[in-house]
C-alpha positions as CSV (number, residue, x, y, z in Angstrom):
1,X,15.3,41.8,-33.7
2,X,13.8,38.7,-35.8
3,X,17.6,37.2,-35.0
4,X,17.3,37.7,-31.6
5,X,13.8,35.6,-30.9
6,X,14.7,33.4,-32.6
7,X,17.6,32.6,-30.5
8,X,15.9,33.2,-27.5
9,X,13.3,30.8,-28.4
10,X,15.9,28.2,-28.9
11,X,17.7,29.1,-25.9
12,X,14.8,28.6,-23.9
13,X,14.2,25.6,-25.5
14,X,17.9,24.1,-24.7
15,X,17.2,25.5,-20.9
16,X,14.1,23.4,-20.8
17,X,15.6,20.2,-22.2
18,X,18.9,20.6,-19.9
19,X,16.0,21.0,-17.1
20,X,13.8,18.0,-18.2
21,X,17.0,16.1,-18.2
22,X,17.9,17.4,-15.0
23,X,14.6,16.0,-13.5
24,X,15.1,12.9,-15.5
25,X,18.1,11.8,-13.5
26,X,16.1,10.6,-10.7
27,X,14.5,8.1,-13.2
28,X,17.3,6.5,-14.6
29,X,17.7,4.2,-12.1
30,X,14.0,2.5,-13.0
31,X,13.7,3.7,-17.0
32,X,17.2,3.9,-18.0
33,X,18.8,6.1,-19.2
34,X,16.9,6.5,-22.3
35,X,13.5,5.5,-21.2
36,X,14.8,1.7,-22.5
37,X,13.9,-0.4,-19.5
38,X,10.7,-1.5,-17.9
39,X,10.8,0.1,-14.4
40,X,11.2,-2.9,-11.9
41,X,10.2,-5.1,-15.1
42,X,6.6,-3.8,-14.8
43,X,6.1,-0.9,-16.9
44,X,6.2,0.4,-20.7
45,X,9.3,1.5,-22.3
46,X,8.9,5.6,-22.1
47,X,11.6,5.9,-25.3
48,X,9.4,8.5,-26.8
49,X,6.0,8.6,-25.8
50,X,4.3,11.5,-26.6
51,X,4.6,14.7,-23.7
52,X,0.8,15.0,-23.1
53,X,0.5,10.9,-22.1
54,X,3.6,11.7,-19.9
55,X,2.3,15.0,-18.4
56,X,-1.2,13.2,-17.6
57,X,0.9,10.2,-16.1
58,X,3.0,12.0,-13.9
59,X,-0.1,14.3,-12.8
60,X,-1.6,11.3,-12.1
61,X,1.1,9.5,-10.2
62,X,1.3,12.9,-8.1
63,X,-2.2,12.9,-7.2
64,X,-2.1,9.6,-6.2
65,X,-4.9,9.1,-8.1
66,X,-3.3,6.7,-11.3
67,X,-1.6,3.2,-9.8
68,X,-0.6,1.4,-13.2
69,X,1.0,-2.0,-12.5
70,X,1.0,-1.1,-8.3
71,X,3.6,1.2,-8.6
72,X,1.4,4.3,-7.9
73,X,3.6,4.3,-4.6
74,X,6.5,4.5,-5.6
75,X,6.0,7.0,-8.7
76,X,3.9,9.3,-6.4
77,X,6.9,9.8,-3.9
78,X,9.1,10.3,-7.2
79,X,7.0,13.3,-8.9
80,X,6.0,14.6,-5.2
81,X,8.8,17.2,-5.9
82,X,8.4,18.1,-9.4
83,X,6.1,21.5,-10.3
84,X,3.8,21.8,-13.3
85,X,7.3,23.4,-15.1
86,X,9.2,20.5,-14.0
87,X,6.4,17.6,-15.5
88,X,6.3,19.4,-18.7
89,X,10.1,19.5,-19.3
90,X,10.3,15.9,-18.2
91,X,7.5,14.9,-19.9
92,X,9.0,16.9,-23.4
93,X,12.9,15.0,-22.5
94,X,11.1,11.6,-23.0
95,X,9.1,13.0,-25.7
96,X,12.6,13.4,-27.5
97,X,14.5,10.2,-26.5
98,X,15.5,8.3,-29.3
């Protein structure tokens, strides 16, 4: 029983990755495909950054209430999609980007 949580746990962990990098695709355009590139040469490299900043970010963006650099625009029509699942295993993807 122990063996099977345990893989569970990690299989729902590989789910949420292959869905954060799923959801990532749209981004790759702007980010890169690794978070490596400044969006339209305005904003941070995202190689990394920790999943709550992200999470609050992209909550933001979808709001329409966070407009870092003028791109709250753009970014808002690009998370208008994404549910509180999909932010969280975007936000986790970048999290892990090397």
């Amino acid at each position: 029983m122990k063996k099977f949580a345990i893989s569970m746990l990690f299989a729902g962990t590989t789910l949420l990755m292959a869905d954060g990098a799923a959801a990532y695709a749209k981004c790759v355009a702007c980010h890169g495909a690794n978070g490596e590139t400044a969006a339209m040469g305005k904003s941070a490299i995202i190689t990394g950054q920790d999943a709550a900043k992200t999470i609050e970010q992209l909550n933001g963006y979808k709001a329409g209430t966070l407009n870092v650099h003028g791109m709250g625009g753009v970014m808002k029509g690009q998370v208008a999609s994404y549910d509180e699942a999909t932010i969280k295993a975007v936000a986790e993807y970048i999290a892990a980007m090397k």
